[in-house]
C-alpha positions as CSV (number, residue, x, y, z in Angstrom):
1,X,-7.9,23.1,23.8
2,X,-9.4,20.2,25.6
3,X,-10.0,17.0,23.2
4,X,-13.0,15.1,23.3
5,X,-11.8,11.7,24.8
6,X,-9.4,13.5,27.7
7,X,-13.0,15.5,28.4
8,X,-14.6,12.0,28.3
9,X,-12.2,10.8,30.8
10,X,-12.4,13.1,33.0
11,X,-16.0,12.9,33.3
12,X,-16.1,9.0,34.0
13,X,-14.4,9.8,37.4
14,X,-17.1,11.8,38.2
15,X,-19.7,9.5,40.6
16,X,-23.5,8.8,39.9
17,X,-23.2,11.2,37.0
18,X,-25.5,13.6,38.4
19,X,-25.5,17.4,37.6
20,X,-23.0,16.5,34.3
21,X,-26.7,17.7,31.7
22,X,-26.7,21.0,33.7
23,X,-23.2,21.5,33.2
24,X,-22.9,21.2,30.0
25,X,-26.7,22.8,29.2
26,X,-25.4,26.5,28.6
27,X,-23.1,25.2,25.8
28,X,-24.3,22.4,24.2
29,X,-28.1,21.7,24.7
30,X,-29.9,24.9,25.4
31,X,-31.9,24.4,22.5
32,X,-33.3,20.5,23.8
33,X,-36.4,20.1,25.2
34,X,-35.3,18.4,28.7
35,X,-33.1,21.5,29.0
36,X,-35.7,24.1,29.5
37,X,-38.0,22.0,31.2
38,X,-35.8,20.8,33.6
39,X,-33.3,23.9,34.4
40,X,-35.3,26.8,32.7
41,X,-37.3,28.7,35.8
42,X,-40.7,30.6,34.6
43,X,-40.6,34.0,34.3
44,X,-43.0,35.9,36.5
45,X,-44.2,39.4,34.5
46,X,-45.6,41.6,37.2
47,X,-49.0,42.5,36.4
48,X,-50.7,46.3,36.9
49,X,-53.2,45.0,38.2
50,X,-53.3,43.5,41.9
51,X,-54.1,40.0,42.5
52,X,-53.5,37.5,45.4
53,X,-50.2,36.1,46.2
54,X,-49.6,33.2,43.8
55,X,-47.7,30.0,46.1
56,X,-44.3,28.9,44.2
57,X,-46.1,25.2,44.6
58,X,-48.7,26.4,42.5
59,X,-46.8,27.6,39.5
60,X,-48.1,26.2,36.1
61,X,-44.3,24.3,35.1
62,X,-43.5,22.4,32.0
63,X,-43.5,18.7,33.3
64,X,-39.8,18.5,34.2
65,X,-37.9,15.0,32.6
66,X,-34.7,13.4,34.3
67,X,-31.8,14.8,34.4
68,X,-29.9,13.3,31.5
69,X,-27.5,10.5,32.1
70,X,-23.5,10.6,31.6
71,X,-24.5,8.6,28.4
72,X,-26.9,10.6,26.8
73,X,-24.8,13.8,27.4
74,X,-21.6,12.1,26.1
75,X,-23.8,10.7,23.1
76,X,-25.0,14.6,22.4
77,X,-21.4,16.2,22.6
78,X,-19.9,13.9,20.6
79,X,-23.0,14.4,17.6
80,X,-22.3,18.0,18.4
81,X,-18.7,17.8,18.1
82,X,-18.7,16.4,14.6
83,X,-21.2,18.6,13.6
84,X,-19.7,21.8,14.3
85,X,-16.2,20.7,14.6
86,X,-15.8,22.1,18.0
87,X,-18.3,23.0,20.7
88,X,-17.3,25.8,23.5
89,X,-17.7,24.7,26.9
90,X,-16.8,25.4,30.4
91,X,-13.8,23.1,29.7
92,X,-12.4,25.3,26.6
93,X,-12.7,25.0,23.1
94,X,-13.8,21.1,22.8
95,X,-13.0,20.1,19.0
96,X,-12.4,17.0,17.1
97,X,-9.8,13.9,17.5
98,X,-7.1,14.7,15.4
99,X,-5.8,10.7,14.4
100,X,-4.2,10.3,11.3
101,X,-7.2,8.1,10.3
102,X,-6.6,8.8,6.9
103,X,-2.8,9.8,4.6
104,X,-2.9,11.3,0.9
105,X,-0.6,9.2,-1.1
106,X,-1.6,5.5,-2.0
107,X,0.7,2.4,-2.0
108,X,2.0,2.0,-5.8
109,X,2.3,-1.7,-6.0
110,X,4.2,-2.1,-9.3
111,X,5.7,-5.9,-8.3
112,X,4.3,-9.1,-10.4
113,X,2.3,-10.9,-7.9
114,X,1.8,-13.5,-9.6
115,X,5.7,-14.1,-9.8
116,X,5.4,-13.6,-6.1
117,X,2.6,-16.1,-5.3
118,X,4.4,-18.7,-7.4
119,X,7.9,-18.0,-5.3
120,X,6.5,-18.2,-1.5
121,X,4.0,-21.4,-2.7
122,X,7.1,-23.3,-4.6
123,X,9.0,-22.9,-1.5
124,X,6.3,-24.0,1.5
125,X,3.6,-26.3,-0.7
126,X,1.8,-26.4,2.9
127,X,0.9,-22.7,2.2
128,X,-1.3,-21.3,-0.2
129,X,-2.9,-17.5,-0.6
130,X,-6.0,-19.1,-2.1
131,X,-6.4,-20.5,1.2
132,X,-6.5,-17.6,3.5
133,X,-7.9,-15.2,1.1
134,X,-10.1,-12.4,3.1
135,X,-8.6,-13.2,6.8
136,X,-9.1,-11.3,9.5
137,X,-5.4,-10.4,10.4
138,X,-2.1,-10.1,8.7
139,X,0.2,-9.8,11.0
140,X,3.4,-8.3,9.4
141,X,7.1,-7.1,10.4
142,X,8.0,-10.1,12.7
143,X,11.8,-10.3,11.7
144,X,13.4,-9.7,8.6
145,X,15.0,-11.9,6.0
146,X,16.9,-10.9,2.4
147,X,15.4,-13.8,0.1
148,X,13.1,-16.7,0.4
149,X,14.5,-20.1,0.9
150,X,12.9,-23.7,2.0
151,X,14.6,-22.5,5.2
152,X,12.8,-19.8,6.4
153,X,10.0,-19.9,8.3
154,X,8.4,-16.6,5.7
155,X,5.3,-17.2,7.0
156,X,3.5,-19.1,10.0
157,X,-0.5,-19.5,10.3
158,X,-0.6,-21.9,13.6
159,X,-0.7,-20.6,17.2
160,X,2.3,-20.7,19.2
161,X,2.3,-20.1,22.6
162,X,6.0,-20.8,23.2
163,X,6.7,-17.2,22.0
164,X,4.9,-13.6,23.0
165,X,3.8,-13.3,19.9
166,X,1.9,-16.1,19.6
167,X,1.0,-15.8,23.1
168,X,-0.4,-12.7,21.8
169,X,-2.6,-13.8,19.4
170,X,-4.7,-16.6,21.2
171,X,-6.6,-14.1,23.8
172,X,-7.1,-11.7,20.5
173,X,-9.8,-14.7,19.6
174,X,-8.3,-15.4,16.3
175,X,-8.7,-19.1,15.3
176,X,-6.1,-20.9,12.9
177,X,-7.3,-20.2,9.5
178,X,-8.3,-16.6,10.4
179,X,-4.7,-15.2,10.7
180,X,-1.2,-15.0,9.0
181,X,2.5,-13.9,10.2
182,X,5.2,-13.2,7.8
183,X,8.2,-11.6,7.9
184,X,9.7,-8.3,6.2
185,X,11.6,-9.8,3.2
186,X,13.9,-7.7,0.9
187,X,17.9,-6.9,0.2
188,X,16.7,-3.1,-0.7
189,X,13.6,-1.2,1.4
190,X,11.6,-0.7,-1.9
191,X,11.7,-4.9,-2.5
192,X,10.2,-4.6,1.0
193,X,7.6,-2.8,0.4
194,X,6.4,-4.7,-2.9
195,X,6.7,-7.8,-1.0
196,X,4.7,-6.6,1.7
197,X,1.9,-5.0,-1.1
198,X,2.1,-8.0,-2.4
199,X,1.1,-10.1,0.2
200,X,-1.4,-7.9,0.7
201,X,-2.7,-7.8,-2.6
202,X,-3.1,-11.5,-2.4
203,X,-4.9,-12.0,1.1
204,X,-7.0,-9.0,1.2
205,X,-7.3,-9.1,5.1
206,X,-9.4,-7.5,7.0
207,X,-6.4,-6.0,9.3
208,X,-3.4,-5.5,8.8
209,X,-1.1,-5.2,12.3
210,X,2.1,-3.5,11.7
211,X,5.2,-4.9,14.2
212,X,7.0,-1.8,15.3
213,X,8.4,1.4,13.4
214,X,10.2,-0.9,10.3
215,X,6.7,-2.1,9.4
216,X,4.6,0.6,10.8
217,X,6.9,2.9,7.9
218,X,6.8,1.2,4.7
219,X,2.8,0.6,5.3
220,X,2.1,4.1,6.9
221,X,3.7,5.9,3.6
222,X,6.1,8.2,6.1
223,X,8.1,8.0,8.7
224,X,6.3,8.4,11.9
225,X,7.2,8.1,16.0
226,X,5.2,4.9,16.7
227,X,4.6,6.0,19.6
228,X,2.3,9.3,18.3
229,X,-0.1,6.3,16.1
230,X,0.5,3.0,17.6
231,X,-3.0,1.3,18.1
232,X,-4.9,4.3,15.7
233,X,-7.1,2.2,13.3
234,X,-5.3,4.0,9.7
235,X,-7.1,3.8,6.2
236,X,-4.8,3.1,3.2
237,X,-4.5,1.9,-0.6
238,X,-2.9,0.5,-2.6
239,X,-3.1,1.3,-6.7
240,X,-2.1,-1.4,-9.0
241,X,-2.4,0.6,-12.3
242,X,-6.2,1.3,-11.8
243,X,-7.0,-1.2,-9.4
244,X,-7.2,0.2,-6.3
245,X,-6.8,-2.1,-3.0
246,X,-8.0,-0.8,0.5
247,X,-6.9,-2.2,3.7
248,X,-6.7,-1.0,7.4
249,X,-4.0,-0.5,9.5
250,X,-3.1,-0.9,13.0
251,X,0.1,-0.3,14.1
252,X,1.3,-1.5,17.6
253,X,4.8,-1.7,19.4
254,X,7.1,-5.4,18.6
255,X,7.2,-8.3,20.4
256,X,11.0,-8.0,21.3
257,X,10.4,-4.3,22.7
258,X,8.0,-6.2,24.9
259,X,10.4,-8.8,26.3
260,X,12.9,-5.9,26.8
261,X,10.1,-3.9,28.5
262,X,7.4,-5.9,30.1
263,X,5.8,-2.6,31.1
264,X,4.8,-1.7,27.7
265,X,2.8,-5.1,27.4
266,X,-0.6,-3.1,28.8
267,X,-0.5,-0.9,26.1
268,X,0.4,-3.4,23.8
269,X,-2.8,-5.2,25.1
270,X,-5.4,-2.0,24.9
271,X,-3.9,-1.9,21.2
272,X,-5.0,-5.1,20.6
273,X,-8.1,-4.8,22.0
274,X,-8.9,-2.3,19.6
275,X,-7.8,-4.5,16.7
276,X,-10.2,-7.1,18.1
277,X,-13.2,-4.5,18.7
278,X,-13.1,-3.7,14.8
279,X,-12.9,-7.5,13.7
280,X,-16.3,-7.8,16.2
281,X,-14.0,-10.3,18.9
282,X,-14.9,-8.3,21.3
């Protein structure tokens, strides 16, 4: 089966465009109006009786339109494709993405957040979730600590170019104020998690980016290869009794994965730029 956006590709490295609508006009649009006019010939019923030759030139045609751009064709097969769920063509079966955009089981956040808030704000007075309620981006999974202490750096909101990550963050257009980092805190996985719901809870961001497969787990609800849904824009919740809190999350690879392997910053990069395409930065 051939999926929509490997078809897509494919059909960007074709030049001008040209000839794409009447490819794809048996399968897809042979009920449009440009179609018949413009690929549809007339069909000539012989008559009994005898009558002069009629000149091809002088043929009564519907008014033939352009031939459809690579746009307009893309724009109808991808309508047509979540219509139908999948559309036969001359490359195959053609059916829908299949990205885990959406997982069954909510988040149970069951910690007191208040106890919480009161903990990381007694420690850093500098910081407080009131303050960078509704951000754009929390970015979570950094490193990971056991407890909170005045001596951990939990959480940072102030660019820093001196490290990738932060190096990261200023070309993704996010402003001090519009952004948090904190770190994975816990002795067992499940204080992990409530930490992390927990924060979450609190800042209600608009985003939440996952650092590599630690992260990427205890948010994603399963254990998952990151490299099958790194950069996928993923729709969870979290249920505090009958509240119901719901974030979105993008998971791409970690910062120190990057330093070890430089060649994996590109696609560190196009993750990000999807991040910043759903927050309007780009």
């Amino acid at each position: 089966m051939s999926k929509y956006q490997k078809l897509r590709s494919d059909i960007s490295e074709i030049e001008n465009s040209e000839g794409i609508g009447k490819f794809y006009s048996g399968a897809i649009f042979s009920q449009t109006s440009w179609y018949t006019s413009r690929f549809e010939k007339p069909e000539l019923v012989e008559s009994p009786v005898k009558v002069a030759e009629v000149k091809p030139e002088s043929i009564d045609r519907p008014a033939a339109e352009e031939s459809p751009t690579k746009v307009e064709v893309l724009t109808s097969l991808a309508k047509k494709v979540e219509e139908t769920g999948s559309v036969q063509s001359k490359f195959g079966n053609i059916v829908k993405d299949s990205k885990p955009k959406f997982l069954g089981s909510n988040l149970k956040l069951s910690a007191d957040t208040n106890s919480f808030k009161d903990l990381v704000q007694g420690l850093d007075p500098h910081f407080k979730f009131d303050d960078f309620k509704e951000i754009s981006a929390l970015i979570v999974g950094e490193s990971r600590i056991e407890e909170l202490n005045s001596e951990s750096s939990y959480i940072k909101t102030k660019h820093d170019n001196s490290e990738l990550l932060g190096k990261m963050i200023i070309p993704m257009k996010l402003e001090e104020g519009e952004f948090v980092r904190s770190s994975l805190v816990g002795k067992t996985d499940e204080e992990v998690l409530q930490n992390l719901l927990s924060e979450i809870y609190l800042l209600k961001p608009k985003v939440v980016i996952s650092l590599g497969a630690v992260s990427t787990n205890f948010l994603y609800g399963k254990k998952e290869k990151l490299s099958k849904i790194h950069g996928n824009e993923i729709e969870r919740v979290i249920e505090k009794g009958e509240e119901l809190i719901n974030f979105t999350l993008f998971p791409i690879f970690h910062p120190d994965l990057l330093e070890i392997n430089p060649s994996m910053k590109r696609t560190a990069w196009m993750d990000l730029q999807k991040v910043m395409k759903f927050l309007g930065k780009l």
